[in-house]
C-alpha positions in Angstrom: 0.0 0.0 0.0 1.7 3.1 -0.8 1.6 6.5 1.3 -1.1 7.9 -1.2 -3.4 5.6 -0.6 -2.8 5.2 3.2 -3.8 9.2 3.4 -7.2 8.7 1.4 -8.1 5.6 3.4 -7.0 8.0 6.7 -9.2 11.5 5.3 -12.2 9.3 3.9 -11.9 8.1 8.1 -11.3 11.5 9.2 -14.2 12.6 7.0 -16.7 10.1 7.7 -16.4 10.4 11.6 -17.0 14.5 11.1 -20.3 13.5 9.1 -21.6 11.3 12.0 -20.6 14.1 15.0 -22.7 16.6 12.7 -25.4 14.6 12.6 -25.4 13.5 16.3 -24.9 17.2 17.0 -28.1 18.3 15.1 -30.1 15.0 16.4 -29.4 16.1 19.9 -30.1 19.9 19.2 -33.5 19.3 17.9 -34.0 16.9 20.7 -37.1 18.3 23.2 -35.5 19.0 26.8 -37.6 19.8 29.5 -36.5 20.7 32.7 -39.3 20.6 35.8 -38.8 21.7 39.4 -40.9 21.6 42.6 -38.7 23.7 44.9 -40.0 26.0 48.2 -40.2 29.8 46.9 -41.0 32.7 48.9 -44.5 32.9 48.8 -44.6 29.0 49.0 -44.3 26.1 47.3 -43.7 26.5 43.2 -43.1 24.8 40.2 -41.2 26.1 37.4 -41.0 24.4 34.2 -38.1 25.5 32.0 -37.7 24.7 28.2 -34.1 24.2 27.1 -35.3 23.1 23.5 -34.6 24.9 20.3 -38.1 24.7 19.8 -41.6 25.6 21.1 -42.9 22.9 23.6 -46.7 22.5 24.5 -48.0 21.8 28.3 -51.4 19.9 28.2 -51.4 18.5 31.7 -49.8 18.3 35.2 -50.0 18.1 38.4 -48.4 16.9 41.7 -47.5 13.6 42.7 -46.6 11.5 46.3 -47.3 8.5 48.3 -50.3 11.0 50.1 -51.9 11.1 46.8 -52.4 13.0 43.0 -53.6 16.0 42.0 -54.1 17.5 38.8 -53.3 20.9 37.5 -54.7 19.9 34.0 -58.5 18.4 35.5 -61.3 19.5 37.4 -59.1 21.5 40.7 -56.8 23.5 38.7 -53.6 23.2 41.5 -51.5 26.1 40.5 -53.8 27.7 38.5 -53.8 27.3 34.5 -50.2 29.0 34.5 -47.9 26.2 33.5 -50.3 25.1 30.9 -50.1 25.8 27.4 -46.5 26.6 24.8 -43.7 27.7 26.3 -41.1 29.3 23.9 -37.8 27.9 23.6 -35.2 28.8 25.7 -38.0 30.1 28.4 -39.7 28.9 31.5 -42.8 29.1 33.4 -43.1 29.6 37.6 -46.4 29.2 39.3 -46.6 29.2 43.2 -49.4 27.0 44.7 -52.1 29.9 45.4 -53.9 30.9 48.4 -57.1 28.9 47.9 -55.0 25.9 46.9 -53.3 26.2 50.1 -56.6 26.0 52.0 -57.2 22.4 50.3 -56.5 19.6 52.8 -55.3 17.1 50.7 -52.1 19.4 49.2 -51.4 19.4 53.0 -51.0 16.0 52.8 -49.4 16.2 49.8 -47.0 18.1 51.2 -45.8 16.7 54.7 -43.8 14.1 52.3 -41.9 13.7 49.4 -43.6 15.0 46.3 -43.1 15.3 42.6 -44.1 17.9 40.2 -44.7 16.5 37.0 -45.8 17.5 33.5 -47.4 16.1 30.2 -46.3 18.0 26.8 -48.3 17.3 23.5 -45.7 15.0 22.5 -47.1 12.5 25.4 -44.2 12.7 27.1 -43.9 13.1 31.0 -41.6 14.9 32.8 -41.0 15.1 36.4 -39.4 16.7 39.6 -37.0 14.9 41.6 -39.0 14.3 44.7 -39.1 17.4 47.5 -40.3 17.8 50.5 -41.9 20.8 52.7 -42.8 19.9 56.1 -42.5 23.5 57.2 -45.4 24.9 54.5 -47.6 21.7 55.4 -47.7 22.7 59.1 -48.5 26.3 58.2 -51.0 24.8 55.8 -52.4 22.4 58.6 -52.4 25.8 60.9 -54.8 28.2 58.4 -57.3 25.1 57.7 -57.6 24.4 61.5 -58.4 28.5 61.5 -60.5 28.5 59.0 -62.5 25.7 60.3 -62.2 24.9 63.5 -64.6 21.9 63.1 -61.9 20.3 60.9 -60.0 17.3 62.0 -56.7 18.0 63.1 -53.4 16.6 61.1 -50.4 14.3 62.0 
């Protein structure tokens, strides 16, 4: 084999392996990454949902998620509001803090007082989630406005 053709075996190699780290690159670009968070804000618990894509991603459902129990922000009790849902630009996010009448709902109490997800549906049918979080502090002071708003109520753990 003589040095010519050892170099054009070497740059069709060199050449080849470009080709396939362009098209891995681009593959990965397009690629829809969603990032989701359940995390204690000032106001209270929030969940922020932050699109890392290129591209336009669409929220059709949600909710939060632990061993206590499910609860839709998507359904019939709109946890959160309707903030999170709908297109999120690329590059952008979304934050929503759980409001003042959600807070007065026993079961996100319960929710809660142990480790909970947020998770999210896009159009694509994929699910994303939270790693798991929990805030024992905001389900006492939960606990506490119930019990003053109804004294009547049964008292929690």
């Amino acid at each position: 084999m003589t040095a010519s053709a050892i170099l054009a075996v070497y740059a069709s190699v060199v050449a080849t392996g470009a080709l396939g780290w362009q098209v891995a690159a681009e593959v990965l670009r397009r690629r829809t990454h969603v990032v989701v968070r359940f995390e204690e804000g000032l106001l209270g618990p929030r969940v922020s949902i932050v699109n890392k894509s290129e591209h336009a991603v669409r929220v059709v459902e949600g909710g939060v998620r632990s061993k206590a129990g499910d609860i839709s922000f998507g359904g019939t009790h709109t946890v959160f509001g309707s903030q999170l849902l709908g297109e999120i630009p690329p590059r952008d996010a979304r934050f929503a803090r759980l409001g003042d009448d959600d807070l007065l709902l026993g079961p996100i109490a319960d929710l809660l007082a142990v480790p909970t997800t947020a998770w999210v549906r896009l159009s694509t049918g994929e699910v994303v989630q939270s790693p798991a979080m929990s805030f024992e502090a905001w389900s006492r002071l939960i606990q506490a406005g119930i019990q003053e708003a109804d004294p009547d109520s049964p008292s929690g753990p």
